[in-house]
N, C-alpha and C positions, 0 to 999 in steps of 0.2 A: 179832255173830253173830245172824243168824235165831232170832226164837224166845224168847229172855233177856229177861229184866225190863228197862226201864231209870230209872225212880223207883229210884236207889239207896237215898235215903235221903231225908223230911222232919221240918224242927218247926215244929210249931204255934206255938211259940212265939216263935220268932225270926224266923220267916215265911222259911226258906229250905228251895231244893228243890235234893237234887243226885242229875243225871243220868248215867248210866252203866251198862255194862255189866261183866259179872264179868269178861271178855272186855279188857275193857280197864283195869278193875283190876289186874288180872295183867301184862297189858301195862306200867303204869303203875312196878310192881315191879321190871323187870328192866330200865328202863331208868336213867339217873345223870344225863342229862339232861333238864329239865323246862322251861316255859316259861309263864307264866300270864300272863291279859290280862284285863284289865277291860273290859266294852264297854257304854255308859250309854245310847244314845239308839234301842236295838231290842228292850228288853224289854218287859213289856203294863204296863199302866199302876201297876200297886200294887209292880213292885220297882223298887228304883234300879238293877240293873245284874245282868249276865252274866258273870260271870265263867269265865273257858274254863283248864282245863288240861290241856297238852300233853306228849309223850312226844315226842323226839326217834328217830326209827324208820326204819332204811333212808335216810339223808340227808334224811329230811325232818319237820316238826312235824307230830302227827297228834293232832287234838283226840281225847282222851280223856276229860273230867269237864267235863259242864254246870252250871252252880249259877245258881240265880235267888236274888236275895237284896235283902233291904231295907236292909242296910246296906254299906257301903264301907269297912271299916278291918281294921286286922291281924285284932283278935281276932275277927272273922266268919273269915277265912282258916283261921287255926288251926285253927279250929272246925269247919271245911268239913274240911281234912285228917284230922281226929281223927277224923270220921266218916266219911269215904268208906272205911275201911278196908284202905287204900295199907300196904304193907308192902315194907321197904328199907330203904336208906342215902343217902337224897339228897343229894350235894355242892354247892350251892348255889356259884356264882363270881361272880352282882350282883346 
């Protein structure tokens, strides 16, 4: 939506930034379907990768959470989830 923040969330520390709106937080919530992708060779030079997640909405995936991040492994993931402030039941099937 017009208007919303969308720096949902960073740390200094870990060097990641995740982007989003409250707009698709909520969205994020009421979907059961998700989809996330890693993408390595369009971010700016200091993170390793992009990581996109998606809400399956109206028959199609609609990127809902940007994350710029320096690392590539679960416990960044986690980490990203914990703090985007996603609320749900995600059924997870691969």
């Amino acid at each position: 939506m017009a208007g919303e923040d969308f720096l949902l969330w960073q740390s200094a520390s870990s060097h990641i930034l995740v982007l989003a709106t409250g707009s698709n937080i909520r969205l994020m919530a009421t979907r059961r379907t998700w989809a996330l992708d890693g993408t390595f060779k369009v971010v700016p030079q200091w993170y390793q990768q992009l990581f996109t997640i998606y809400a399956f909405f109206a028959g199609k995936l609609v990127p809902a959470i940007y994350c710029l991040c320096t690392d590539k492994n679960i416990a960044t993931y986690g980490f990203i989830l914990s703090k985007s402030g996603i609320t749900g039941n995600p059924q997870p099937q691969s």
